[in-house]
C-alpha positions as CSV (number, residue, x, y, z in Angstrom):
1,X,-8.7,26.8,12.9
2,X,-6.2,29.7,11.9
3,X,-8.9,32.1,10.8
4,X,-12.7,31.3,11.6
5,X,-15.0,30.4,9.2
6,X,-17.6,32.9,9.3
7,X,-14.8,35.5,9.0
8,X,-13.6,33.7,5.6
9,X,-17.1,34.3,4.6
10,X,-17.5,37.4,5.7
11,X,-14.3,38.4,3.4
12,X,-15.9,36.6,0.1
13,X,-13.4,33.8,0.9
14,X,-15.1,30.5,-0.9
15,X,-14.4,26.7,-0.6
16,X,-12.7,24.9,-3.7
17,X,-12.9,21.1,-3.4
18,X,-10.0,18.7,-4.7
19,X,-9.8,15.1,-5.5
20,X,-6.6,13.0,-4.2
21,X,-3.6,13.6,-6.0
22,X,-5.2,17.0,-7.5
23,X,-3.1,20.2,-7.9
24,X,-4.0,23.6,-5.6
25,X,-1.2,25.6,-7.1
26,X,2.3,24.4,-8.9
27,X,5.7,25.5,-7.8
28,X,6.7,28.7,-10.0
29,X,2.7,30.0,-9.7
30,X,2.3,33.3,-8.6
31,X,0.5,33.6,-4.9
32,X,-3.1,35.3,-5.4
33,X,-4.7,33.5,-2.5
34,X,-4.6,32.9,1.0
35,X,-5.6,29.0,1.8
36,X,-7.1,27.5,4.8
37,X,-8.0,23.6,4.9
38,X,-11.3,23.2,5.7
39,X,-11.4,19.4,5.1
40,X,-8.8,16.9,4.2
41,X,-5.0,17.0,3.8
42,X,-2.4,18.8,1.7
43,X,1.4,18.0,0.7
44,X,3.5,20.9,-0.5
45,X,6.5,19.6,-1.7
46,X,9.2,19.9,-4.3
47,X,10.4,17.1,-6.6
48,X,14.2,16.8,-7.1
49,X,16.3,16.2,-10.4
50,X,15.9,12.2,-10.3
51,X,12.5,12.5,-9.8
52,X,11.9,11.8,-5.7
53,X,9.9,13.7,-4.0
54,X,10.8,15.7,-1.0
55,X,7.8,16.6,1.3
56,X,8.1,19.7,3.5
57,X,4.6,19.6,5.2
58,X,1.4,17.9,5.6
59,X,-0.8,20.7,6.5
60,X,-4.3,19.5,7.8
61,X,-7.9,20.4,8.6
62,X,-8.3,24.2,10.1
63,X,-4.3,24.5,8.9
64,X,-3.5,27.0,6.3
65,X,-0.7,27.1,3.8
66,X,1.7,29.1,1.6
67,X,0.4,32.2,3.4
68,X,3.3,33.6,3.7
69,X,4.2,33.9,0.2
70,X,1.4,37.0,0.0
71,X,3.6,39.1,1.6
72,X,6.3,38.9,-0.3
73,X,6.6,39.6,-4.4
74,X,8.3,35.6,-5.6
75,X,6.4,33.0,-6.9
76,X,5.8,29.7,-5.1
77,X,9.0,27.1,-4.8
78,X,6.8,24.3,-3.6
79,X,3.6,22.5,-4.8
80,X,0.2,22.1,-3.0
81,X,-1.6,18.7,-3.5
82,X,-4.9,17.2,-2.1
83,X,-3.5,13.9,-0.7
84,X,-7.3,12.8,0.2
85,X,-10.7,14.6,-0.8
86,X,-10.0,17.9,0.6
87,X,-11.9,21.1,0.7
88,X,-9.9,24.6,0.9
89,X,-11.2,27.9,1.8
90,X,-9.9,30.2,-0.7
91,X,-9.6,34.2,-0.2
92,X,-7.8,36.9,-2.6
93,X,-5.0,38.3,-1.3
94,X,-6.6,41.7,-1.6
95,X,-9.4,40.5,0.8
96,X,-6.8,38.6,2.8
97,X,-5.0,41.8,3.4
98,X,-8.5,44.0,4.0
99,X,-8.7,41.4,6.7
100,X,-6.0,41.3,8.7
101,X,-5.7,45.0,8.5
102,X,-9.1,45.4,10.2
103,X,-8.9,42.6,12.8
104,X,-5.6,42.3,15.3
105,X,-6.8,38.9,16.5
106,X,-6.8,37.5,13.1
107,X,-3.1,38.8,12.7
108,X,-1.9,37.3,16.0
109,X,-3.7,33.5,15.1
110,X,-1.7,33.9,12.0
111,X,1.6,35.0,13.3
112,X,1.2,32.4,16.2
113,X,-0.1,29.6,13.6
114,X,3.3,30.6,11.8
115,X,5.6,30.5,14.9
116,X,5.0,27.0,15.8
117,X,5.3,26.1,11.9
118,X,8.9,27.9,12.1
119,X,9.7,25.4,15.4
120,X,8.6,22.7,13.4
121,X,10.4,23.1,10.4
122,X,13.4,24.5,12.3
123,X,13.8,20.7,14.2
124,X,12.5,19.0,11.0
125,X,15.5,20.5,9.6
126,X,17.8,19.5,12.1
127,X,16.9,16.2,12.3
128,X,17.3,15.3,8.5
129,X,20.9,17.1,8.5
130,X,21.8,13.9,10.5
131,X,22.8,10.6,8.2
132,X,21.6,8.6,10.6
133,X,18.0,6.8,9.3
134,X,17.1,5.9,12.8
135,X,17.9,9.5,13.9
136,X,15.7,10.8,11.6
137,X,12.9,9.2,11.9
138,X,13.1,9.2,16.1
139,X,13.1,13.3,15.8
140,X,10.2,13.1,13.1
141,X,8.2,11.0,15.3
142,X,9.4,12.8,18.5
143,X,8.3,16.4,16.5
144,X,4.3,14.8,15.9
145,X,4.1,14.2,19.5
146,X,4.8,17.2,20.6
147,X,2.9,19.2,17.8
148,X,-0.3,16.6,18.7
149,X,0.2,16.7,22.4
150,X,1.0,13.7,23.4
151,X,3.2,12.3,25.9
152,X,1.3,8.9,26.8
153,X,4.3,6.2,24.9
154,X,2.8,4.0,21.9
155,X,-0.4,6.2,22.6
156,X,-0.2,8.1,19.2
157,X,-0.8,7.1,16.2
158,X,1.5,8.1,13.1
159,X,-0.8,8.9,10.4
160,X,1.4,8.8,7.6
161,X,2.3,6.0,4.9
162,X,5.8,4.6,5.0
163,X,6.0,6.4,1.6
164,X,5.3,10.0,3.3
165,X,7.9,8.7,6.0
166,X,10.3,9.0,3.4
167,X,9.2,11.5,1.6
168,X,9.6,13.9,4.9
169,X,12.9,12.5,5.9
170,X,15.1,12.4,2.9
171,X,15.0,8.4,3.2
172,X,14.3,5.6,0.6
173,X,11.6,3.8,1.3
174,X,13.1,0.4,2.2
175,X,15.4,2.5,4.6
176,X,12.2,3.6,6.2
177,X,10.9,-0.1,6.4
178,X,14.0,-1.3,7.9
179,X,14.1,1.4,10.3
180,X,10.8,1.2,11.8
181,X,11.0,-2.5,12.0
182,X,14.8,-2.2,14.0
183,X,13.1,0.4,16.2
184,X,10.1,-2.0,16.9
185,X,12.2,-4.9,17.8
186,X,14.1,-2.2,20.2
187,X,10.7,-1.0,21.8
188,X,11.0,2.4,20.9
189,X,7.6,2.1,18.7
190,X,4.6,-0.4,18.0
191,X,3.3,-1.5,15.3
192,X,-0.5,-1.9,15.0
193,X,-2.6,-3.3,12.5
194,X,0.3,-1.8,10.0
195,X,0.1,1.3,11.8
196,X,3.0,3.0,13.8
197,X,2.6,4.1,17.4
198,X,4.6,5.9,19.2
């Protein structure tokens, strides 16, 4: 939990519930709230000129998002969607900024909160620059270990659709199938149940 709950209360923050597939906020909106997920999960993505979708993050419970477009004066570039039922705290960024002017530890969860995000996205990043599929989806898997803290192999489960897969590498879909089932047959994953574990 970035900021704690009774602190989002406290600053008139209040929860907005979403249905899968329902927009938070479009790409080209202008930022007027700071957003903490409370339940659920979110995508913010971006869809390109022949239609795919490119995912940049799957922000989830006690996560928030698109913060750091309060600071600054552009609009959004991404989009914000409930991928399952998912309830968001939402605060005004007048009482977002009342807040983190008044408490230091609520600045320091935030810029630590963003920190990691930044090593994240940094390696995510790095790992889609390569062409090779297998590459990719080695680092992506390698990058939710780490973030999840764990180090046991086959131990964690990926909790993402093949489709999401794809849609955070850069990768078709089939390419993504293929992949995962060469990696299987070379032990560097197992699959469960139609779940990947790594």
């Amino acid at each position: 939990m970035v900021i704690d709950e009774d602190i989002l209360r406290e600053y008139n923050a209040e929860i907005h519930c979403y249905e899968a597939g329902e927009i938070i906020f479009f790409e080209d909106a202008y930022p007027k709230f700071y957003y903490q997920i409370s339940k659920g999960l979110v995508k913010l993505n971006t869809y390109r000129d022949d239609g795919s979708e490119f995912i940049h993050s799957l922000p989830g419970e006690g996560s928030c998002f698109a913060e750091t477009f309060l600071w600054g004066d552009n609009y959004y570039c991404i989009n914000a969607v409930a991928v399952t039922e998912t309830e968001v705290w939402r605060m005004s960024k007048k009482n977002f900024f009342n807040l983190i002017e008044s408490c230091s530890d609520v600045m320091k969860n935030l810029m630590t909160f963003t920190a990691d995000r930044m090593f994240y996205r940094h390696k995510m990043l790095s790992a889609i620059s390569e062409n090779k599929p297998s590459y990719r989806i080695i680092k992506l898997f390698e990058l939710l270990k780490y973030y999840n803290n764990q180090q046991e192999p086959f131990n964690y489960m990926v909790p993402f659709s093949r489709q999401q897969l794809a849609s955070l590498t850069g990768l078709r879909v089939e390419t993504v199938i293929r992949t995962v089932k060469r990696l299987e047959s070379e032990n560097l994953l197992k699959i469960s149940n139609g779940k990947i574990c790594i």
